[in-house]
N, CA, C and O atoms as a GROMACS GRO file, in nm:
protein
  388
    1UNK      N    1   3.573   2.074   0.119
    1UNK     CA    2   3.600   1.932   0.130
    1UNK      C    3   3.616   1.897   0.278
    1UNK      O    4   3.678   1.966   0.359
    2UNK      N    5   3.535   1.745   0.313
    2UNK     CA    6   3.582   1.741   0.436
    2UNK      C    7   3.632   1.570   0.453
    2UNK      O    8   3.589   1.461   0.414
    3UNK      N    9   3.739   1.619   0.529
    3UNK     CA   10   3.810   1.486   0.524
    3UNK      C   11   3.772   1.412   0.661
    3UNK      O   12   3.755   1.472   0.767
    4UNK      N   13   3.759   1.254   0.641
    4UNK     CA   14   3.715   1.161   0.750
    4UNK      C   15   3.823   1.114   0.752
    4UNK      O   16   3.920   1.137   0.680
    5UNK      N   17   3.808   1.018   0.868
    5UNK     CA   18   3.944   0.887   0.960
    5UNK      C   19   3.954   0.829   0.766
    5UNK      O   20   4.037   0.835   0.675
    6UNK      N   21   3.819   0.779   0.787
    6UNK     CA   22   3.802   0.647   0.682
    6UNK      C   23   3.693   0.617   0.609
    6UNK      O   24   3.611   0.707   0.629
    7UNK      N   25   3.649   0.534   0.533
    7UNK     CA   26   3.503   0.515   0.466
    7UNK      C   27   3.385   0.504   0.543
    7UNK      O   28   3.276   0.530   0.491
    8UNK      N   29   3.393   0.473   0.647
    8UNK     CA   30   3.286   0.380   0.739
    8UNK      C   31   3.225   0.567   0.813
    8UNK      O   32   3.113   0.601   0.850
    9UNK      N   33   3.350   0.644   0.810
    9UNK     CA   34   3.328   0.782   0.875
    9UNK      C   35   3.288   0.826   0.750
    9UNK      O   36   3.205   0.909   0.787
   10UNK      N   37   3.286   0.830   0.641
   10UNK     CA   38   3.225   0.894   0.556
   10UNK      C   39   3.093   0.836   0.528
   10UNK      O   40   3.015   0.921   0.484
   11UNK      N   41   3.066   0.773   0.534
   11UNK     CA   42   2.908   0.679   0.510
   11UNK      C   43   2.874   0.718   0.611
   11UNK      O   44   2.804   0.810   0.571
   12UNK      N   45   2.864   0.724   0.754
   12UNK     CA   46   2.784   0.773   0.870
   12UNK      C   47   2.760   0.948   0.814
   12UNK      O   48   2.662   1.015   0.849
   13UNK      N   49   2.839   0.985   0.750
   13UNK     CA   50   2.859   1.140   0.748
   13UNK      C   51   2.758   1.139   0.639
   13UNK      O   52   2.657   1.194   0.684
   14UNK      N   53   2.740   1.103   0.521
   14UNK     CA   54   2.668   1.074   0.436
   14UNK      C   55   2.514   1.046   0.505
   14UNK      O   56   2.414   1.118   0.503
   15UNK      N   57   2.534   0.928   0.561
   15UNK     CA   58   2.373   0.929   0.634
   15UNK      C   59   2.316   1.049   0.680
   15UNK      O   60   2.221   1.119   0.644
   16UNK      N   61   2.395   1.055   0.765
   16UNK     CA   62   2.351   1.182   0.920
   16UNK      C   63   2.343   1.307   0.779
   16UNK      O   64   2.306   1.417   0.822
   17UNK      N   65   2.367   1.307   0.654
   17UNK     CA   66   2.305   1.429   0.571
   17UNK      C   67   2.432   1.569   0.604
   17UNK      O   68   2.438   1.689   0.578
   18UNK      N   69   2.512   1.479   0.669
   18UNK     CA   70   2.629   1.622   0.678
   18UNK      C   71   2.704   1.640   0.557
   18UNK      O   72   2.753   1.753   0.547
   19UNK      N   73   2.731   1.541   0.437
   19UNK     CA   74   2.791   1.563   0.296
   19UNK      C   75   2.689   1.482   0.246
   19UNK      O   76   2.612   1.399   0.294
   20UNK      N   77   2.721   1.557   0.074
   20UNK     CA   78   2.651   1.518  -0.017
   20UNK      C   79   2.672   1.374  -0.089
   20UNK      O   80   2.593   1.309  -0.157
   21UNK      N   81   2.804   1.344  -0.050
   21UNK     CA   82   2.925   1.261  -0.124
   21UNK      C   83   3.005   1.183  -0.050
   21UNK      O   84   3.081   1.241   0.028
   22UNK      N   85   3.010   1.016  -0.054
   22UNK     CA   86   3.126   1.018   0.049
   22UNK      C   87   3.182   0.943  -0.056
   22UNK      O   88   3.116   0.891  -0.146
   23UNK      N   89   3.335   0.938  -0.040
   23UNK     CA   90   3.481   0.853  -0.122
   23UNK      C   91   3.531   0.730   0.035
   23UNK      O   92   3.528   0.749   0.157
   24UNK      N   93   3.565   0.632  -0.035
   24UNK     CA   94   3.647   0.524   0.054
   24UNK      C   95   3.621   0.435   0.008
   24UNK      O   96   3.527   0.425  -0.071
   25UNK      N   97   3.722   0.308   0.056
   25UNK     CA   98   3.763   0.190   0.006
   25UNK      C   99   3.595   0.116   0.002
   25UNK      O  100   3.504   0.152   0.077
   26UNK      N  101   3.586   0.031  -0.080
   26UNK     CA  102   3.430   0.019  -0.109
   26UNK      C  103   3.399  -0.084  -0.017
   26UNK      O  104   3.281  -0.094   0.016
   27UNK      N  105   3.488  -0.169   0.035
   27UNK     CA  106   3.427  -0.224   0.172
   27UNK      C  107   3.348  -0.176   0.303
   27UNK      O  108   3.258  -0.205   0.382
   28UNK      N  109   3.434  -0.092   0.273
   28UNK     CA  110   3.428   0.020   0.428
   28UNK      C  111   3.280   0.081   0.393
   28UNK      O  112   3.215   0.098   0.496
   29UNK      N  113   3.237   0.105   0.319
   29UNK     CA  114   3.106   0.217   0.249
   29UNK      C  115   3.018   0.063   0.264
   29UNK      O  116   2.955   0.043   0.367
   30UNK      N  117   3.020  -0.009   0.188
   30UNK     CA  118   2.904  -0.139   0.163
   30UNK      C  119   2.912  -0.164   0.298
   30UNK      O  120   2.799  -0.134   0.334
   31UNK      N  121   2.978  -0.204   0.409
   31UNK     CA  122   2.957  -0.233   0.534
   31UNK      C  123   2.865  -0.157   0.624
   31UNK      O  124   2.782  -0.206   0.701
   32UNK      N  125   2.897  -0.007   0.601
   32UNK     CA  126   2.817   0.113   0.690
   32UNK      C  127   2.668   0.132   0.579
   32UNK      O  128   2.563   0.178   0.622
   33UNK      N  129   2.688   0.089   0.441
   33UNK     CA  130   2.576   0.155   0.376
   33UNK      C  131   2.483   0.047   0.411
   33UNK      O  132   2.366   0.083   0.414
   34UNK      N  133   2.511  -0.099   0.443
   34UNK     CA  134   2.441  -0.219   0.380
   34UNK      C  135   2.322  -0.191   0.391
   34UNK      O  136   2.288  -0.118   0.484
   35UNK      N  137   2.225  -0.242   0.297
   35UNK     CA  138   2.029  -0.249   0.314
   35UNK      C  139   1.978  -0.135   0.279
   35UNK      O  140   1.876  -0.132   0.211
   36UNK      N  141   2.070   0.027   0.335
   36UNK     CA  142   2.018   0.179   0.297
   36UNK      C  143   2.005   0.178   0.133
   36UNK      O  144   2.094   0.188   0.049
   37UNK      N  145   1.909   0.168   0.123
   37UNK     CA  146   1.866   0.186  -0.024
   37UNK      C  147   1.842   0.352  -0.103
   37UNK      O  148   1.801   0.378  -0.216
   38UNK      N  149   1.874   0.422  -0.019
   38UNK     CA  150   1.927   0.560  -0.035
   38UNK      C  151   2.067   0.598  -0.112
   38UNK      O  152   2.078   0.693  -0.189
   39UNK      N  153   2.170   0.508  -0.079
   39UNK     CA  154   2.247   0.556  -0.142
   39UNK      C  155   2.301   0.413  -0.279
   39UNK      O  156   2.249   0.301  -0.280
   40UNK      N  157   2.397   0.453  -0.368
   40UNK     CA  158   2.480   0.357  -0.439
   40UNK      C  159   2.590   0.398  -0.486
   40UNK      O  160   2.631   0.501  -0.541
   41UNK      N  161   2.648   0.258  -0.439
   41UNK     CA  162   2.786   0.286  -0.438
   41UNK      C  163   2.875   0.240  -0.553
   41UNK      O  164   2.907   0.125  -0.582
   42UNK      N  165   2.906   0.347  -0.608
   42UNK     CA  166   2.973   0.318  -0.764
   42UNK      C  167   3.135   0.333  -0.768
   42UNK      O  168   3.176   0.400  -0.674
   43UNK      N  169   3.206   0.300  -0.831
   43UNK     CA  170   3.350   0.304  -0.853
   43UNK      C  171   3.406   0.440  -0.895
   43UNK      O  172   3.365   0.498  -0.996
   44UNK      N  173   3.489   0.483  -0.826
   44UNK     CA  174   3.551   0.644  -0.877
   44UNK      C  175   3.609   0.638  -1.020
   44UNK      O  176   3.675   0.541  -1.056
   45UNK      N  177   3.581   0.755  -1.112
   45UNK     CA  178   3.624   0.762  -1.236
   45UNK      C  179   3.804   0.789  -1.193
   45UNK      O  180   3.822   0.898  -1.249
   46UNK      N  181   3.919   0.757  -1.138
   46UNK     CA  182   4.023   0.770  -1.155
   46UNK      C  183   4.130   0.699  -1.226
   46UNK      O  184   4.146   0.579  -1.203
   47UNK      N  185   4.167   0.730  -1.267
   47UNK     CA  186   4.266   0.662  -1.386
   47UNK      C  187   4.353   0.536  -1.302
   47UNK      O  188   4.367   0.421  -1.344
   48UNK      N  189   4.418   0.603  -1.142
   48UNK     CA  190   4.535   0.496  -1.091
   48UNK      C  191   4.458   0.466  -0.970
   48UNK      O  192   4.508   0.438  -0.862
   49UNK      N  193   4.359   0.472  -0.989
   49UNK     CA  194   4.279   0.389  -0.843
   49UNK      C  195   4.279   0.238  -0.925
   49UNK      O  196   4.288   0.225  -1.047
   50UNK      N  197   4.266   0.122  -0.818
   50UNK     CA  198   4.284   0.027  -0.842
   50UNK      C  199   4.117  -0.057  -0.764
   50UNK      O  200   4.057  -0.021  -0.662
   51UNK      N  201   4.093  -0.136  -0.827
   51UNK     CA  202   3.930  -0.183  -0.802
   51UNK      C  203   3.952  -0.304  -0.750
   51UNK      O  204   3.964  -0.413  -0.807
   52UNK      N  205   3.958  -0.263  -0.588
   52UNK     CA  206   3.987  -0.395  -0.475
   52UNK      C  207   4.111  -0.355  -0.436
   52UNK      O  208   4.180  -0.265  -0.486
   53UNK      N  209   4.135  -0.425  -0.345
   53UNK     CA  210   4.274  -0.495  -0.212
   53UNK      C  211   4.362  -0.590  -0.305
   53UNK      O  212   4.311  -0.662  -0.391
   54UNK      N  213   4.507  -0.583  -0.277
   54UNK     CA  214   4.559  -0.661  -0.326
   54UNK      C  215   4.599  -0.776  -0.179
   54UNK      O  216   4.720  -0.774  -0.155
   55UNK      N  217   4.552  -0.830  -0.124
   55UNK     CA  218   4.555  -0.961  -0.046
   55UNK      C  219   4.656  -1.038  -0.026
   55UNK      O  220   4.650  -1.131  -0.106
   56UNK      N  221   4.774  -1.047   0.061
   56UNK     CA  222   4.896  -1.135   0.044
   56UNK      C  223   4.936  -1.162   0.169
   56UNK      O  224   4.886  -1.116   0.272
   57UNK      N  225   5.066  -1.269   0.155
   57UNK     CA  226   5.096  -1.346   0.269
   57UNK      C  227   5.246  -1.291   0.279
   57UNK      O  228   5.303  -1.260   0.174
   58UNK      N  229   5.290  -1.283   0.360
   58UNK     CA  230   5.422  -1.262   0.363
   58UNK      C  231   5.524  -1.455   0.447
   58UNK      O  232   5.498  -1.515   0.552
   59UNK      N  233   5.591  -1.474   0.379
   59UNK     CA  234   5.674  -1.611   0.422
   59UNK      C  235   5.754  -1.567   0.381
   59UNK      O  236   5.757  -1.488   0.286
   60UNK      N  237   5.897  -1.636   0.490
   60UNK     CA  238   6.046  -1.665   0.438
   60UNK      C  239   6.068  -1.707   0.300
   60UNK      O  240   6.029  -1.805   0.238
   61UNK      N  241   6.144  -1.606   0.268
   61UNK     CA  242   6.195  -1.653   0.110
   61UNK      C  243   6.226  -1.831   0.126
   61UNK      O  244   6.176  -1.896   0.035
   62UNK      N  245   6.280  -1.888   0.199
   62UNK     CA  246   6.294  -2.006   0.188
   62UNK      C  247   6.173  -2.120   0.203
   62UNK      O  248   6.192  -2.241   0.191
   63UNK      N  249   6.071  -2.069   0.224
   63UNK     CA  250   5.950  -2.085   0.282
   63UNK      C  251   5.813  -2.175   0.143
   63UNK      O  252   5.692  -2.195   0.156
   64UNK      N  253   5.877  -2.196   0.061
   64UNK     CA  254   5.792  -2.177  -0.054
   64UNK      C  255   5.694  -2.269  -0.046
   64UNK      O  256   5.591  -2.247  -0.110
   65UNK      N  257   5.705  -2.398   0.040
   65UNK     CA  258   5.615  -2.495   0.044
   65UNK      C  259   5.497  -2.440   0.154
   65UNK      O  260   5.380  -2.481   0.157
   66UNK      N  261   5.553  -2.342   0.238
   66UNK     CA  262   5.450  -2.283   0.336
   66UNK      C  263   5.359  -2.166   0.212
   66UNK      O  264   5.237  -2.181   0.203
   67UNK      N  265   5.419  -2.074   0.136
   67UNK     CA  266   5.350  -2.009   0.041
   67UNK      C  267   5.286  -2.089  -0.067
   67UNK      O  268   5.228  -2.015  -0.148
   68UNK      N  269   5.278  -2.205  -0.092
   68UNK     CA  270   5.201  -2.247  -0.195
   68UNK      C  271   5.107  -2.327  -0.130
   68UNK      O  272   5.008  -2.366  -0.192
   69UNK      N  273   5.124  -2.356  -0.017
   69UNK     CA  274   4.996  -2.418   0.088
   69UNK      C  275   4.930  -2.311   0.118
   69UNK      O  276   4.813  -2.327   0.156
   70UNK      N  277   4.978  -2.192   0.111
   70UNK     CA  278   4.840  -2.063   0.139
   70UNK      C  279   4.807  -2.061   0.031
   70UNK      O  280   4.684  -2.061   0.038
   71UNK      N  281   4.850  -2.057  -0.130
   71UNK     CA  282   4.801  -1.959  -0.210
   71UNK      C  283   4.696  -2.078  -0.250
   71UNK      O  284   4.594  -2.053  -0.313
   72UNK      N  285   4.735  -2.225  -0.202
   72UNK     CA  286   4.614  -2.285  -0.294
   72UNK      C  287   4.529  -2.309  -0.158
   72UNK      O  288   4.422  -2.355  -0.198
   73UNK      N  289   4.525  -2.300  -0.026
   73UNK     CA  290   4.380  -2.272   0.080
   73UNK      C  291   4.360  -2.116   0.046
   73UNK      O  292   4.245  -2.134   0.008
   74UNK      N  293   4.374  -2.009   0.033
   74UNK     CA  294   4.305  -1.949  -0.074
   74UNK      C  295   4.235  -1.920  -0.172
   74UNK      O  296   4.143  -1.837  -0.176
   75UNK      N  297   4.285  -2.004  -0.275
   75UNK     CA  298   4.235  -2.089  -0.406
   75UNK      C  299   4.107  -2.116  -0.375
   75UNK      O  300   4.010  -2.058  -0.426
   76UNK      N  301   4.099  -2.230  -0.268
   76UNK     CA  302   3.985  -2.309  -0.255
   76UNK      C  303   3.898  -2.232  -0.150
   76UNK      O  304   3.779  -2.260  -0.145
   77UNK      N  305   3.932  -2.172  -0.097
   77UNK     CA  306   3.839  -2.056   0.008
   77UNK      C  307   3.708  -1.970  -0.076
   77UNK      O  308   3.592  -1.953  -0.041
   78UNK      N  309   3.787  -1.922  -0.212
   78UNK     CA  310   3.758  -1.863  -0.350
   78UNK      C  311   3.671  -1.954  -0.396
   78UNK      O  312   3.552  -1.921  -0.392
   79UNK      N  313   3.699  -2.061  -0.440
   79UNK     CA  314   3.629  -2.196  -0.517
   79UNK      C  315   3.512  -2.209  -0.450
   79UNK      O  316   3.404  -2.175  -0.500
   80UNK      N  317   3.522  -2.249  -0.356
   80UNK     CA  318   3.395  -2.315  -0.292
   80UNK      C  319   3.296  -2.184  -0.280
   80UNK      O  320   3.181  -2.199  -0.322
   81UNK      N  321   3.329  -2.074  -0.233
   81UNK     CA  322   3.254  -1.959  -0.225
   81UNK      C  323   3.243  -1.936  -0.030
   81UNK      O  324   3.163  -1.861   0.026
   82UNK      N  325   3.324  -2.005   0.022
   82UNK     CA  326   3.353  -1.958   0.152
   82UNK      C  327   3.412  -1.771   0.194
   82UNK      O  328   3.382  -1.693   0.284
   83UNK      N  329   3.470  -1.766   0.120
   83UNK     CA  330   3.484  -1.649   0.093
   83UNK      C  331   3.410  -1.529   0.050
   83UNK      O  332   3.426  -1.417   0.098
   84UNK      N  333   3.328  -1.559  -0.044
   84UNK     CA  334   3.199  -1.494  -0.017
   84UNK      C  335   3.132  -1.454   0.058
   84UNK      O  336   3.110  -1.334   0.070
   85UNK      N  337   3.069  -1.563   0.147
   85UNK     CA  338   3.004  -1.621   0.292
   85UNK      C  339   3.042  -1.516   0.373
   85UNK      O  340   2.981  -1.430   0.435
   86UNK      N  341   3.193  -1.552   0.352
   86UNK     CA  342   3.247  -1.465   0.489
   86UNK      C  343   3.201  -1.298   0.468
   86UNK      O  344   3.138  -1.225   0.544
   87UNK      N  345   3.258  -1.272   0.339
   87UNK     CA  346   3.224  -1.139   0.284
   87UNK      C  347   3.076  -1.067   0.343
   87UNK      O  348   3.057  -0.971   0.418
   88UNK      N  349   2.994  -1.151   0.282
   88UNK     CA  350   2.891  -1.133   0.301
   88UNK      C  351   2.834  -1.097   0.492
   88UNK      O  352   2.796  -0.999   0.556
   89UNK      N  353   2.851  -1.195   0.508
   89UNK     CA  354   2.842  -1.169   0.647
   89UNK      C  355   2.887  -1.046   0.719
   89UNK      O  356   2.812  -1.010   0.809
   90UNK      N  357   3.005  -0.967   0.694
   90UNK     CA  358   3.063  -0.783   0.768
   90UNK      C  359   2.959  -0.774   0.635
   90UNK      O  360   2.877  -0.705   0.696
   91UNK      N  361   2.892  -0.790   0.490
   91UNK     CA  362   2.791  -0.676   0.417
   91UNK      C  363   2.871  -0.613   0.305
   91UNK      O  364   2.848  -0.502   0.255
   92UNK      N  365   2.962  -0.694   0.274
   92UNK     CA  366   3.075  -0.666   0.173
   92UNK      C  367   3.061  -0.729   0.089
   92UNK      O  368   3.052  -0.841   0.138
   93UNK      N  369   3.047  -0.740  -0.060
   93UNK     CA  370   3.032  -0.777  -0.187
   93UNK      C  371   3.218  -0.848  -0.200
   93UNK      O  372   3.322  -0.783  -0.191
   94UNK      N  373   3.205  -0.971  -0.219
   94UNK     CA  374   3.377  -1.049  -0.260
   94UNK      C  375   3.344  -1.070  -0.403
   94UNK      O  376   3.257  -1.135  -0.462
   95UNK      N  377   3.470  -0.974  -0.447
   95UNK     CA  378   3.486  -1.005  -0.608
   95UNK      C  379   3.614  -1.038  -0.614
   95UNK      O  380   3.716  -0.972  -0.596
   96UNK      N  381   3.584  -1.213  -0.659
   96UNK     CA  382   3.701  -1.273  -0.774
   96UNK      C  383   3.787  -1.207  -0.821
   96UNK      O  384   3.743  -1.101  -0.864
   97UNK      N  385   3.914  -1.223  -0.837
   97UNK     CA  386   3.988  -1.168  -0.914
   97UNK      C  387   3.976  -1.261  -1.044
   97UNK      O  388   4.041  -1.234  -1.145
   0.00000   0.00000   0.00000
């Protein structure tokens, strides 16, 4: 087994034909893999892996009108598909929760 920094080091490692296999967060892999039609990138069979980032804001507990003005420009970042866009653009697939 050989262990990398991160995904983006395992996808170069993967290219360059030095492993057979690379594991990492699936951003990190779709970013370094994008267009290589050589490889595909599928979801690990693990039971407590979790499929995606959990995404959050941190505000003062007293703060709640500042946290519900993020969670709904969020919302609508999502809605419109700006978020996507953005995704798309680093070569990263944005999936909805």
């Amino acid at each position: 087994m050989t262990r990398l920094a991160n995904g983006v080091d395992a996808a170069r490692a993967l290219q360059r034909g030095d492993v057979a296999a690379a594991a990492g967060h699936a951003s990190e892999l779709e970013s370094a893999l994008a267009g290589d039609p050589r490889f595909a990138i599928v979801p690990l069979p693990l039971p407590r892996l979790r499929d995606g980032w959990a995404v959050g804001f941190a505000v003062k507990r007293q703060a709640t009108d500042l946290a519900q003005a993020l969670q709904a420009a969020v919302n609508e970042l999502s809605r419109s598909g700006e978020l996507a866009r953005v995704f798309a653009r680093a070569g990263v697939a944005w999936r909805a929760p």
